[in-house]
N, C-alpha and C positions, 0 to 999 in steps of 0.2 A: 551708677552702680549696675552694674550687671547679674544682678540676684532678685534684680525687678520683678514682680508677677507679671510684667508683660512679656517677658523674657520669652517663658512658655509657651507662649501663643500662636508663634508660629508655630513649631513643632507639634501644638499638638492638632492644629489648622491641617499640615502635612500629614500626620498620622490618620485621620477623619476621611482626607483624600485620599489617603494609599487604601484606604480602606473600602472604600466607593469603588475603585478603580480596580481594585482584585473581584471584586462582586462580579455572579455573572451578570449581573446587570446591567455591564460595561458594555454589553453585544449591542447595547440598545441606544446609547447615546451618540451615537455617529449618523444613526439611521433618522431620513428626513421620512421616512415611511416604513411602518410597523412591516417586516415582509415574516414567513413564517418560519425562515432561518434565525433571523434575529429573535423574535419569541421561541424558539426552541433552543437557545444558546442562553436566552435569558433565565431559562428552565436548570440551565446544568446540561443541558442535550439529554439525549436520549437516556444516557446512560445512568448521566447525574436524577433523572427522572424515575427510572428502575430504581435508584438506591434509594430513590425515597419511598418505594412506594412495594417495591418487593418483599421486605423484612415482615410489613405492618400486615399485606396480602397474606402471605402466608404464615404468620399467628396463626390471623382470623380461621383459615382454610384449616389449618389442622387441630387448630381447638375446638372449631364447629365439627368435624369429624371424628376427635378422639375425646374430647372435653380431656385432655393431660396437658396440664398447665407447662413441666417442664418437657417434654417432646417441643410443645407447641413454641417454647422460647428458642431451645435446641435449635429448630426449624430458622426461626428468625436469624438465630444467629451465627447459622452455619452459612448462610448467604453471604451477612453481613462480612464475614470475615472473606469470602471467595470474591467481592468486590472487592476489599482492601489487597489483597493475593494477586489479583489481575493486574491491579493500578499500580503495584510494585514491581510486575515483572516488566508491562510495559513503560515504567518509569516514567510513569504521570503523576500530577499531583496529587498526593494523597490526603487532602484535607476535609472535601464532603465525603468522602468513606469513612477515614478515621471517626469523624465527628457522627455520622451517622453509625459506627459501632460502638463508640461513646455511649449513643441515646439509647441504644437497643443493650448496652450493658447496663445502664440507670432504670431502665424500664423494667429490665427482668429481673434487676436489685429486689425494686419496691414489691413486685407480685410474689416474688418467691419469702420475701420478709416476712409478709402480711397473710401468706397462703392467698390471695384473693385474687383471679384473673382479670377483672377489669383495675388493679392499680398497676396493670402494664402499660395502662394510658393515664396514669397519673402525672406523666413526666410533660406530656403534649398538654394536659390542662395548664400546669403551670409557666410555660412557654408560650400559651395562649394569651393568659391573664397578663403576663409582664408584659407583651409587646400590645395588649390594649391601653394599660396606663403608661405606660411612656410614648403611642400615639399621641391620646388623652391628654394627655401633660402637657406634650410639646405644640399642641393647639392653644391650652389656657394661657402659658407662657409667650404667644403669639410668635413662634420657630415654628409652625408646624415642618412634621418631618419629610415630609414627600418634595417641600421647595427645597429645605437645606439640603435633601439627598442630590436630586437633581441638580443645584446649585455646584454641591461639588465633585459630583460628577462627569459635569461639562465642565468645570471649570468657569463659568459665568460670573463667578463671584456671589454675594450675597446685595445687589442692590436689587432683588425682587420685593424685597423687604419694604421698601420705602413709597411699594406703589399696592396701593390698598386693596382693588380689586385682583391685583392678580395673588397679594396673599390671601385675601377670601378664592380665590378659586384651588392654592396648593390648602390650604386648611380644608376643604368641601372633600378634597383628594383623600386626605389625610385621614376625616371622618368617617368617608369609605371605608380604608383597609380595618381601622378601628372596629366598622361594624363587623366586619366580617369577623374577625377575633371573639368580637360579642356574639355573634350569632353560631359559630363555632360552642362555645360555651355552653348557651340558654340551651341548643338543641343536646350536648350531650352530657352534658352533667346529672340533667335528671335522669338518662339511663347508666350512667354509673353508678348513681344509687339505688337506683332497680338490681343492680349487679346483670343488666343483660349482655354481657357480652358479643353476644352476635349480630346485634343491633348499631351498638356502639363502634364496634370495631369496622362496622359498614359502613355506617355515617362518617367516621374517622378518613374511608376512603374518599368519598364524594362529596365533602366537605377538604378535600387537598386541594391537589392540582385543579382537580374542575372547576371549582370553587376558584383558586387563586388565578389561574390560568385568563379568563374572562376580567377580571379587575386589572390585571396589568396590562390587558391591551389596551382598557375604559384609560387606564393612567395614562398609559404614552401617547396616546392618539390625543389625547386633552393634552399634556406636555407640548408633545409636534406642535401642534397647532397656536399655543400659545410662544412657542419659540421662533414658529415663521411670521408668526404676528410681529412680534418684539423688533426680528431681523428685518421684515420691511419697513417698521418706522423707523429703525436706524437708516436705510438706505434712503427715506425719504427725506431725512432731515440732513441728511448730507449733500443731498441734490440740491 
């Protein structure tokens, strides 16, 4: 019968990977050494790095300066829109701009809703909180997500699976980005409830890239290493 549940499996096996493979993440899986092109490709580059980080910058800048909650959106998302405008004219992909004027339209939903300037970061708590339990998850279920990414990334397949320390070493990986999601949280949720904005929106910054920027090289340099490991036992065992 061809109506199997197994049917889907490849497809959706292929969809997983196409999905890996469009990541900028891809900069990284060819590279037998981290150099600082490939982590800045793995960033989105420069540009992809301003959109992330331009919008959120200048809230902050002009709410700390005007305390006018709608200026201070204005602000954000008059950028937002001049990235999406740039990436149209020069007819590049327009996906982390879209998406990052998505987030800056959801974000200035919720404050302008609620009158409240710190539920402009209402949108990054809950984007935080989802990607710690489905790290979370995909550990307890023993997938953690850092081997299956990697896995289908290279293309390796999935028999890392079957070898126990090296899923204890993607699950320890896994644990990391987790925490970082957690400690993203502990540290600003209680100034959300303080309603500090200018605090929050601070730590919002140096709690990004800084923050993320360092764990993914800790990732791929553990990755590397365990994939030159892997490639010379095969080479040994072939001799």
């Amino acid at each position: 019968m061809s109506d199997s549940p197994n049917d889907d499996q490849p497809s959706l096996a292929d969809s997983v990977r196409k999905a890996a493979a469009s990541s900028p993440l891809r900069n990284l899986s060819d590279q037998e050494s981290l150099s600082a092109n490939a982590l800045l490709g793995a960033m989105g580059g420069v540009r992809g790095i301003l959109e992330a980080v331009l919008p959120g910058l200048l809230f902050l800048v002009v709410f700390t300066l005007s305390q006018d909650l709608l200026l201070s959106i204005a602000a954000a998302g008059a950028i937002g829109v001049i990235f999406t405008v740039v990436r149209m004219i020069q007819r590049q992909t327009l996906m982390q701009a879209v998406t990052g004027l998505i987030g800056i339209a959801l974000s200035a939903a919720l404050a302008l809703i609620n009158d409240k300037p710190e539920d402009y970061y209402l949108l990054g708590f809950w984007t935080n909180g989802a990607y710690l339990v489905a790290l979370l998850g995909s550990v307890l279920v023993r997938w953690p997500f850092i081997g299956l990414f990697v896995a289908l990334l290279t293309g390796e397949g999935m028999g890392w699976r079957r070898e126990r320390p090296l899923r204890r070493i993607y699950a320890g990986l896994t644990l990391l980005w987790a925490g970082m999601f957690a400690a993203r949280l502990a540290v600003q949720l209680p100034l959300y409830a303080a309603g500090n904005v200018e605090a929050l929106g601070t730590l919002r910054l140096l709690m990004g890239i800084p923050l993320y920027a360092p764990l993914l090289i800790v990732t791929w340099l553990v990755v590397s290493a365990l994939r030159r490991r892997r490639g010379d036992s095969g080479s040994a065992d072939v001799s």
